[in-house]
Each structure stands twice: as C-alpha cells, then as structure tokens.
N, CA and C of each residue as an Amber inpcrd file, in Angstrom:
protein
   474
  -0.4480000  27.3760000 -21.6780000   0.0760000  27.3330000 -20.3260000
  -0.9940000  26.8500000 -19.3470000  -2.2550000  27.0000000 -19.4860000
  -3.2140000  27.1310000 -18.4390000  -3.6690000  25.7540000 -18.5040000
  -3.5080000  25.2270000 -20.0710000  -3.7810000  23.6170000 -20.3010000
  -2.8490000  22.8480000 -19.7840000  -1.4630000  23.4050000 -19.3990000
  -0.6910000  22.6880000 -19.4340000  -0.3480000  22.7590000 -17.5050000
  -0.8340000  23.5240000 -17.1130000  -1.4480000  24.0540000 -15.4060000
  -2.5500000  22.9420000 -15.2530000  -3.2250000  22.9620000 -15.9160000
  -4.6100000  21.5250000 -15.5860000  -4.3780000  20.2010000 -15.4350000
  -3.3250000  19.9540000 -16.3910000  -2.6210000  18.5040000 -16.7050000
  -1.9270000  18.3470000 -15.4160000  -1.1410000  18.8590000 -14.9120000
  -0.1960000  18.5420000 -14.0740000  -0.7840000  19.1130000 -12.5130000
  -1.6900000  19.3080000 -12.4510000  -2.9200000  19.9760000 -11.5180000
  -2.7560000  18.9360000  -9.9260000  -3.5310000  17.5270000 -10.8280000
  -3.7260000  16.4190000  -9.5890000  -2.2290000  15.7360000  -9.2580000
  -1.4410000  15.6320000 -10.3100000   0.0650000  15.0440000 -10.1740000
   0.5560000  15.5590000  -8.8160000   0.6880000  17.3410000  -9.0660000
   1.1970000  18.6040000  -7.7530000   0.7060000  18.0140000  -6.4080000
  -1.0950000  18.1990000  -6.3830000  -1.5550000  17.9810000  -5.5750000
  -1.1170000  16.5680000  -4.6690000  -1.1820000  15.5910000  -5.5590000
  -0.7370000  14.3750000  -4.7840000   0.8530000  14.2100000  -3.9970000
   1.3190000  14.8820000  -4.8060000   2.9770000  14.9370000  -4.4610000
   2.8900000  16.1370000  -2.8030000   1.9420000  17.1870000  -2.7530000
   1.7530000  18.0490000  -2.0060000   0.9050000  17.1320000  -0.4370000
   0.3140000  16.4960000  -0.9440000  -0.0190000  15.4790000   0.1620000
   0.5710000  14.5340000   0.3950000   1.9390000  14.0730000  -0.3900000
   2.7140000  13.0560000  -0.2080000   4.0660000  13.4690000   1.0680000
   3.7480000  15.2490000   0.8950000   5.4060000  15.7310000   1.2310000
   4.5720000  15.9380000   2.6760000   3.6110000  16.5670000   3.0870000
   2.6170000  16.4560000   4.5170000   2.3950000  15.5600000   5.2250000
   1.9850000  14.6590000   4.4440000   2.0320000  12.6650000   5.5340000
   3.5240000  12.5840000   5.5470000   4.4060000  12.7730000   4.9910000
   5.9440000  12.4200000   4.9840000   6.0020000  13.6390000   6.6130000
   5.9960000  14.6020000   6.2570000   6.4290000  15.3800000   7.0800000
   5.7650000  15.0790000   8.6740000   4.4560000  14.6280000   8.6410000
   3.7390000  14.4640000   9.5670000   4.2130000  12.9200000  10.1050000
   4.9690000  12.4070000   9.4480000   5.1460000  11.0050000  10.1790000
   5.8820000  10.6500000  11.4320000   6.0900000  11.6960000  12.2870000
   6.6420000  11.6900000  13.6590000   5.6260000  11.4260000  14.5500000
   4.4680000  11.4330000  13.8460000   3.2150000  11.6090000  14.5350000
   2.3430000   9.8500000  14.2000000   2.8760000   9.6170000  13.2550000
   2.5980000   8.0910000  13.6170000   3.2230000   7.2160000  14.5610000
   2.8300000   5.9930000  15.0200000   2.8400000   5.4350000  16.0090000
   4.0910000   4.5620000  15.5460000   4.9980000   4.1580000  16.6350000
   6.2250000   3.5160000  15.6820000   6.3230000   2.1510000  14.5500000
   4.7900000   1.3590000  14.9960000   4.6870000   0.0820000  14.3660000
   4.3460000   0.4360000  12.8410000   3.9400000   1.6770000  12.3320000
   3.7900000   2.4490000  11.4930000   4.3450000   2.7570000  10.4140000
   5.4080000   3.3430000  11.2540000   6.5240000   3.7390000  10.8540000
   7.3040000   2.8550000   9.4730000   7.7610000   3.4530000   8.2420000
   8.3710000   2.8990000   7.2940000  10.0940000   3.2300000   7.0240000
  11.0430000   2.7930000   7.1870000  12.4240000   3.3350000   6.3860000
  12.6980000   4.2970000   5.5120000  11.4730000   3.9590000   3.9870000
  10.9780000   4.7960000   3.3690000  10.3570000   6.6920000   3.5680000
   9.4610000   5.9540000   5.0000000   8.5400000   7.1500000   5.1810000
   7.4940000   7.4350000   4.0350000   7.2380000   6.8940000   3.6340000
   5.8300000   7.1520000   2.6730000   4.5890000   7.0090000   3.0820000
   3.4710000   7.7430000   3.0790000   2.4180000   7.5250000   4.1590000
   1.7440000   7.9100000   3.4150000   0.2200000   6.9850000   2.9200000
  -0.9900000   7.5630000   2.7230000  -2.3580000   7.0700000   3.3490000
  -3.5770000   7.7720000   3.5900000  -4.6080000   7.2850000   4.2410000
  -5.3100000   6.3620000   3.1480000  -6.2390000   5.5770000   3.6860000
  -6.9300000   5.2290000   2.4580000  -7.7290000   6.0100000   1.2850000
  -8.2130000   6.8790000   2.2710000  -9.0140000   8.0080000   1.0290000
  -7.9670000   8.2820000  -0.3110000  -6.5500000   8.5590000  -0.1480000
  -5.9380000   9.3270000  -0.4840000  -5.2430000   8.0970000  -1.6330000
  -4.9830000   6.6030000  -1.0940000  -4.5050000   5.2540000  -1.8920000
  -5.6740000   5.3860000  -2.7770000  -6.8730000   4.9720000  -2.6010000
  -8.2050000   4.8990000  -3.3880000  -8.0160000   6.0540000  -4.5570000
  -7.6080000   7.5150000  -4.2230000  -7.7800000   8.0590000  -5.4600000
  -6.8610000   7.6650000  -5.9360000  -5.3680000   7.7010000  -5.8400000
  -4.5040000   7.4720000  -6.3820000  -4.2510000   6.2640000  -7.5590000
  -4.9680000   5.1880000  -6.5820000  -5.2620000   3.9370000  -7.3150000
  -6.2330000   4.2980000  -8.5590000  -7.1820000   5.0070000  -8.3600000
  -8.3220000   5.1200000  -9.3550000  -7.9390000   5.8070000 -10.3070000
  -6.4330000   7.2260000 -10.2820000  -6.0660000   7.5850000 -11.5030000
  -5.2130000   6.7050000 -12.3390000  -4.8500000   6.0760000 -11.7090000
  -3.8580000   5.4220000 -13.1540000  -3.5320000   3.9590000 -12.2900000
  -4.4790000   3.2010000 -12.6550000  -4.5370000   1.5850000 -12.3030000
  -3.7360000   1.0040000 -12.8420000  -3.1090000   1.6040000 -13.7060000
  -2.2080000   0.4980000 -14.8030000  -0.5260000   0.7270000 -14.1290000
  -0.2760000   2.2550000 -13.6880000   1.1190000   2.0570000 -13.1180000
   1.3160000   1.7800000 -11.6160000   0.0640000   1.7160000 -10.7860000
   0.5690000   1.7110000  -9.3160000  -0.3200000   0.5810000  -9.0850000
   0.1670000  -0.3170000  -8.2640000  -0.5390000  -1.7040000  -7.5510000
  -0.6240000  -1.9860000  -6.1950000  -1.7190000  -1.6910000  -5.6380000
  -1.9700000  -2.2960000  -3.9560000  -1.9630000  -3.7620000  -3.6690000
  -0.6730000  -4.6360000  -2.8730000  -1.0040000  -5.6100000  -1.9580000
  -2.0070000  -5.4290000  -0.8030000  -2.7480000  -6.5990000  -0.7680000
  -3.4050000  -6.7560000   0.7220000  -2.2200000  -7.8370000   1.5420000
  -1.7030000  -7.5760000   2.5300000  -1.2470000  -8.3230000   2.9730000
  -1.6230000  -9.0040000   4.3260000  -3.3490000  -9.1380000   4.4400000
  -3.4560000  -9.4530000   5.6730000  -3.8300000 -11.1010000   5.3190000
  -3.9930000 -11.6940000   6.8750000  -4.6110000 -13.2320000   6.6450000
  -5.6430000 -13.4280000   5.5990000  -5.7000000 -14.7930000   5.3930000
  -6.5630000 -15.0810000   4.4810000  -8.6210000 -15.1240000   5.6750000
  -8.0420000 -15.2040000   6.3560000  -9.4010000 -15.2940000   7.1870000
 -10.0840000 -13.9200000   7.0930000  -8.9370000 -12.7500000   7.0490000
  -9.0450000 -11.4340000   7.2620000  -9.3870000 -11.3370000   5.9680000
  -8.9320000 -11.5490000   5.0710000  -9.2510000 -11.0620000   3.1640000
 -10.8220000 -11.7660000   2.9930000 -11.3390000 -12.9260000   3.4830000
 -12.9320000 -12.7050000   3.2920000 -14.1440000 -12.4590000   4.0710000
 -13.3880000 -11.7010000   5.1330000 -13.9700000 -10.4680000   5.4970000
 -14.0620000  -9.2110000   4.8550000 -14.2580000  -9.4210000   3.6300000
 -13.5800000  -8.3060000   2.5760000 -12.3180000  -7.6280000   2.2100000
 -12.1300000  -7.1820000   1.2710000 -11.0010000  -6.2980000   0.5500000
 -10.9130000  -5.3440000  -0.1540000 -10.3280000  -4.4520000  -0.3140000
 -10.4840000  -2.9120000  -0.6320000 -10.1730000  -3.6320000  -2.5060000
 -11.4080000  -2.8620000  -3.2590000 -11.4550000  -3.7340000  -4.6520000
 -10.2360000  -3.5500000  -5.2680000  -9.5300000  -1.8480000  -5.1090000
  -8.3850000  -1.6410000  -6.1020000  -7.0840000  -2.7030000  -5.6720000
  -7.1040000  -3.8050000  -4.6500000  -5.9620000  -4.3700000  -4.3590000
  -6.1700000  -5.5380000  -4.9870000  -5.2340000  -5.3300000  -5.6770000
  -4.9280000  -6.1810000  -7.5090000  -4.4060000  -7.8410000  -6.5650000
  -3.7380000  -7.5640000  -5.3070000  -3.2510000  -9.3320000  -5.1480000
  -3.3800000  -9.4750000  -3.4730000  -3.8510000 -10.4850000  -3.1480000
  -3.4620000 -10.5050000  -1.9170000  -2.1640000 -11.2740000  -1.6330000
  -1.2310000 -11.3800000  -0.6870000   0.4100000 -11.8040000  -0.4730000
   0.3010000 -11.4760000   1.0790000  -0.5360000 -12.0550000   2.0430000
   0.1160000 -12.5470000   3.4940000   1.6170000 -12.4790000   3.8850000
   1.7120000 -11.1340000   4.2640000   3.3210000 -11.4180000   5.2990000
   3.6110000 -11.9100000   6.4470000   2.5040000 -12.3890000   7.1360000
   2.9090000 -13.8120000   7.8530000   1.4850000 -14.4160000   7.6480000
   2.3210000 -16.2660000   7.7410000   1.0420000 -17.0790000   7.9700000
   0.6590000 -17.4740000   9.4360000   0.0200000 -18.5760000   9.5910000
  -0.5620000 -18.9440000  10.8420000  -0.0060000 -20.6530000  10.6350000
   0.6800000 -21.1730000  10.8460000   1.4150000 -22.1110000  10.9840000
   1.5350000 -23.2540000  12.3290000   0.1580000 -24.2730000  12.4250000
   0.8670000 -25.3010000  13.7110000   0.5670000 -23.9040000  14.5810000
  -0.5900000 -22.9620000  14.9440000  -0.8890000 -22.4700000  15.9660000
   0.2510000 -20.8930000  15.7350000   1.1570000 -21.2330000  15.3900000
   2.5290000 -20.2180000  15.1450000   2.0060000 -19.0140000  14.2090000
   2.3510000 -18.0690000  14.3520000   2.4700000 -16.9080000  13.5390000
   3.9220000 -16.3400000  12.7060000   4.0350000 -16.8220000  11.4390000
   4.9960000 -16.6780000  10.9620000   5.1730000 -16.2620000   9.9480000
   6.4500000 -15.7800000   9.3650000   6.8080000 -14.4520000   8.1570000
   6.5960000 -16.0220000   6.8000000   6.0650000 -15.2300000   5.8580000
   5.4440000 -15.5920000   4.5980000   6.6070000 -16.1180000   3.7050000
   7.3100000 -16.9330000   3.4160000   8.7050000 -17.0320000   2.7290000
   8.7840000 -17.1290000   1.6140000   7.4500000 -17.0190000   0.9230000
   7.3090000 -16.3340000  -0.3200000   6.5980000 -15.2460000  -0.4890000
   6.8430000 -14.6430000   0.3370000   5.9430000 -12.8180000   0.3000000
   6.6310000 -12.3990000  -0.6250000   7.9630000 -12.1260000  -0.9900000
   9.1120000 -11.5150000  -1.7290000   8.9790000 -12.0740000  -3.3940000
   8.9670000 -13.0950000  -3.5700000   9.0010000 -13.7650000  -4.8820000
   7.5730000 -13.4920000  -5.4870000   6.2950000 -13.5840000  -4.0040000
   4.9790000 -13.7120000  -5.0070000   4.9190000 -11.8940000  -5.1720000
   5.1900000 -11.1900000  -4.6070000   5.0320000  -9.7890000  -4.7320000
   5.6090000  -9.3720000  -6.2390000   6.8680000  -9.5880000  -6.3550000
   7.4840000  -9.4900000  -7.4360000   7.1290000 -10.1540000  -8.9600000
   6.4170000 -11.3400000  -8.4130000   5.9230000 -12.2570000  -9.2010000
   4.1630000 -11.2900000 -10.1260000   3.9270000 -10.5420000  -9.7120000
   2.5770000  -9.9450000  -9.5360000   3.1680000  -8.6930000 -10.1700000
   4.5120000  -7.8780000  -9.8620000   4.8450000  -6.7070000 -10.4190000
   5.5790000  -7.3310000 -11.5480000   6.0220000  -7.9290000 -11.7930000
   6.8670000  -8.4290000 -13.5340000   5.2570000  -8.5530000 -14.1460000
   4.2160000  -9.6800000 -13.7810000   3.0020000  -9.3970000 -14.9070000
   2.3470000  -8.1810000 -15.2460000   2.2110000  -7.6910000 -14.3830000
   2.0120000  -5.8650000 -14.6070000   2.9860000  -5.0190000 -15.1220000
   4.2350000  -5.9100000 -15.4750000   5.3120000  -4.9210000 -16.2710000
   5.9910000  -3.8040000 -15.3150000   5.5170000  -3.6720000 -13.9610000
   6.1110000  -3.2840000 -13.0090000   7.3070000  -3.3220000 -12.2210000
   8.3420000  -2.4360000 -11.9510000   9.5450000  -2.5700000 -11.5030000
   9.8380000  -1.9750000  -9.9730000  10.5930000  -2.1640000  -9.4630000
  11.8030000  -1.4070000  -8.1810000  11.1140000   0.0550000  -8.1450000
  10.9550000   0.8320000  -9.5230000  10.5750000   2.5650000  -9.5110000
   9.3850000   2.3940000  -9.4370000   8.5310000   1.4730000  -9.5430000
   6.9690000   1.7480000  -9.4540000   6.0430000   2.0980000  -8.2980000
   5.4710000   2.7580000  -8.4180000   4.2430000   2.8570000  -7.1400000
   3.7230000   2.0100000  -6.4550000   3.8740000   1.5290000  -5.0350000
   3.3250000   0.3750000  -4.8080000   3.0190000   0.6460000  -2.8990000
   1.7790000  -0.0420000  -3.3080000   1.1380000   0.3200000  -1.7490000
   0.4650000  -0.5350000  -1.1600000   0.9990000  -0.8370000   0.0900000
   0.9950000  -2.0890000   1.1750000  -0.2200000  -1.7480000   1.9450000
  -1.4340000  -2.6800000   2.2440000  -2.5680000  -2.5820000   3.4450000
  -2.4490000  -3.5840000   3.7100000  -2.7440000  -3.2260000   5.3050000
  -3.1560000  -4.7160000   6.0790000  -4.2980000  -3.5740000   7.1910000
  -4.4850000  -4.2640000   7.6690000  -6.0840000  -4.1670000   8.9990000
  -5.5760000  -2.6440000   9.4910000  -4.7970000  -2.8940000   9.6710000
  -4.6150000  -0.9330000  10.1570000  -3.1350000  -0.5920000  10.2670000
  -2.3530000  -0.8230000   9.3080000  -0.7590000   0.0810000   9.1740000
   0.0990000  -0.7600000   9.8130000   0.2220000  -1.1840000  10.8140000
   1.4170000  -2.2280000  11.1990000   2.0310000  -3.1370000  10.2290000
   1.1430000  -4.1590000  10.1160000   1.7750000  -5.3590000   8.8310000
   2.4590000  -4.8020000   7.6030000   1.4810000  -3.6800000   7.1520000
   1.9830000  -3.2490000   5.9320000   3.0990000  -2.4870000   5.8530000
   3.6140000  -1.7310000   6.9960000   4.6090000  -1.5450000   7.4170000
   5.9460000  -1.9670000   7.8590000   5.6970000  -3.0650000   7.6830000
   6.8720000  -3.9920000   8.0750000   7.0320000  -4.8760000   6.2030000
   6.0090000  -4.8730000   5.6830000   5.9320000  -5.2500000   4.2760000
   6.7570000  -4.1190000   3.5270000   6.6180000  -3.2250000   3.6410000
   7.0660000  -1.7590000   2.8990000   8.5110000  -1.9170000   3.2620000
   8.9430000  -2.1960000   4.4910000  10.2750000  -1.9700000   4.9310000
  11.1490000  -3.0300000   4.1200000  10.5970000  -4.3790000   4.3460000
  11.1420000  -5.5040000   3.4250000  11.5740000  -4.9570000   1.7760000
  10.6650000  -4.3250000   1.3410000  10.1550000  -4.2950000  -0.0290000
  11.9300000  -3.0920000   0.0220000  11.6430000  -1.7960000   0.9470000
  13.0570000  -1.4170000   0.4470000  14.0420000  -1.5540000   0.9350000
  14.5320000  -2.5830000   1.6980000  15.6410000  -2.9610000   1.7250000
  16.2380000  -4.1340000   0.3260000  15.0510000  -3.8070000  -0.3300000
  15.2890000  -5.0040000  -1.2640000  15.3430000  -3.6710000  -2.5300000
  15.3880000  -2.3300000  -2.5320000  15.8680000  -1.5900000  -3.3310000
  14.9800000  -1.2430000  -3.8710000  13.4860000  -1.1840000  -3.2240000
  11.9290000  -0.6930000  -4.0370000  12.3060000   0.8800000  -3.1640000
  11.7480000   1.7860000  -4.0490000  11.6440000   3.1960000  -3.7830000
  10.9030000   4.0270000  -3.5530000   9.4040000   3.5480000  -4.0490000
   8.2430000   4.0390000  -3.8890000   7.2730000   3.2710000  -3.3630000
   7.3270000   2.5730000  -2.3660000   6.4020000   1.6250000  -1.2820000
   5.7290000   2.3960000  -0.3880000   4.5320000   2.4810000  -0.5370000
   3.8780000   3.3260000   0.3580000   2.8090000   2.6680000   1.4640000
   2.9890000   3.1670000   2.5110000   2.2950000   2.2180000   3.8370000
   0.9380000   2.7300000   3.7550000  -0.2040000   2.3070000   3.6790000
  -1.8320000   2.6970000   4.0770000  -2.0830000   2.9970000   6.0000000
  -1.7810000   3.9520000   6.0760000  -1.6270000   3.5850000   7.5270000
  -2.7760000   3.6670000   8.1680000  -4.1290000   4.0670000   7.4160000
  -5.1630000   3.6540000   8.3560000  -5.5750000   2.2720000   8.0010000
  -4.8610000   1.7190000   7.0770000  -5.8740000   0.3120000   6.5970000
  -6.8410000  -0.2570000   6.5690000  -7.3380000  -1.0720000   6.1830000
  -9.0490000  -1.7730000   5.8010000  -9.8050000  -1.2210000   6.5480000
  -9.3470000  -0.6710000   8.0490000 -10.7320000  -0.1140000   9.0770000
 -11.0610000   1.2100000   8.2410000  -9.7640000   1.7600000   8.2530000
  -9.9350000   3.2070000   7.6260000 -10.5770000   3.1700000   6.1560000
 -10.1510000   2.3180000   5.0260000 -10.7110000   2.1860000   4.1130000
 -12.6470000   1.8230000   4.1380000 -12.5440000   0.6390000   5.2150000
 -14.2430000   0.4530000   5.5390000 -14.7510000   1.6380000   6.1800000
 -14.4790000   2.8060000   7.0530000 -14.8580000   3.5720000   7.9290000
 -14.9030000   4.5090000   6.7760000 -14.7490000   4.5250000   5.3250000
 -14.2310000   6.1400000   4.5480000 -15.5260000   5.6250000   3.4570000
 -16.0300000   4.5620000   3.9940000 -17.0560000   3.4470000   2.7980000
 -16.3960000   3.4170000   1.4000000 -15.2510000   2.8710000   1.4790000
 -14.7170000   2.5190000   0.0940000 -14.8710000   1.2150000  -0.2860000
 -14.5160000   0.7340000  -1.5970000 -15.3400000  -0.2690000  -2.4190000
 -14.8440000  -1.3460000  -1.7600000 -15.5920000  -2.2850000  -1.1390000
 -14.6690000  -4.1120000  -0.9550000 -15.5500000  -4.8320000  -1.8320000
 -14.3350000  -5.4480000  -1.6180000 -14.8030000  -7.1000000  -2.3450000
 -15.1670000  -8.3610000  -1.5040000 -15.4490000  -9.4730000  -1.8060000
 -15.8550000 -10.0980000  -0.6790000 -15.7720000 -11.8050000  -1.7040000
C-alpha cells in the first residue's frame, strides 16, 4: 500500500495544483483566460515536462525574432500563432496543421497533455482556445510565460 501511496504521490500532487490554478483563474487577467481553464506557471510546466517528456509536449508560440531571444529547452516545437506580414500582424494559417503535424510524430492525440507559451500568457491563450474548439482536452496555458520561465532561471535554448 505505502509503495503503491509513493507511485501515485507526484500524479495527486500535480492534479492538486491543477484543481487551485483552475480554481484561482478568476484571478487571471482576461487575455489569459482559456475556455478550457487550465493554468500552469512555468515552474510547475518545467516539472511536469521533466516527468514524462514522452507523453506531454510544449509549443512555443511566440515570433521567430522572440524564439532567438531564447526558448524554454523542454519546448519540443516552435508554431507562431500569428506572423508579421507586409508590416501586418496576422493569425498563422498553419498553426493548426503544423501543431498537429508535431503531435501525430510524437504519437500524440486530442487526450494528450499539451502546453502553450508565448512571452507572458496572452498568445498562448488564445492558442489553447483554438486547440479546444478543435476538440483538444488537455491544453494548458503557461500563464506566466518565457518572462516567468526566465525570472524562475529555467533552462533556454538559444
């Protein structure tokens, strides 16, 4: 029993901080805000990411100008949800296909874990929302994003 209390130890815990940012999300700011409601800080994506790399996958979805300014290492793809277009700022019209395109090679589906950053919670938030209206279930927003991830000194890439 007590082995079997250890195993399922960090699973509880994460789900116990999943149901607190859920609950606490009245308290985010509305650009934030997900359909879903799934909310984690970076500290909290980073571990998550670091237990089991093989079932959950972080997009970066910020500019490409912004991605080599570094990137948080566990984010397996970057996928821009808008570009910069002729001066214009505009939605990515293959954000949807390359996202998906990235979860079929990882053997990844609709039920999988999947968690959106951009510069600080907005973008990725509006990425997350896309993702479930398209019938994804577990999209989770980083809502402090890359600042919060750089401010917590977590790993980038560059």
């Amino acid at each position: 029993m007590k082995r079997l209390l250890k195993c399922y130890q960090p699973i509880l815990v994460f789900f116990i901080c999943v149901a607190i940012l859920t609950a606490c999300g009245d308290f985010l700011s509305g650009n934030k805000k997900t359909v879903l409601g799934l909310y984690l800080k970076s500290t909290e994506a980073y571990e998550l990411l670091k237990q089991d790399v093989n079932n959950n996958i972080m997009f970066d979805v910020r500019t490409i100008a912004e991605v080599k300014q570094g990137s948080p290492t566990l984010a397996e793809a970057h996928v821009p949800i808008f570009l910069v277009e002729q001066n214009k700022v505009v939605f990515n019209k293959d954000f949807v296909s390359t996202v998906e395109e990235h979860l079929k090679k990882k053997g990844l589906d609709k039920e999988s874990t999947i968690l959106m950053i951009c510069r600080q919670g907005n973008r990725s938030a509006k990425a997350v929302d896309i993702l479930a209206k398209l019938g994804y279930k577990k999209v989770f927003n980083v809502v402090d994003g890359v600042h919060g991830w750089k401010d917590n000194n977590l790993p980038l890439s560059f």
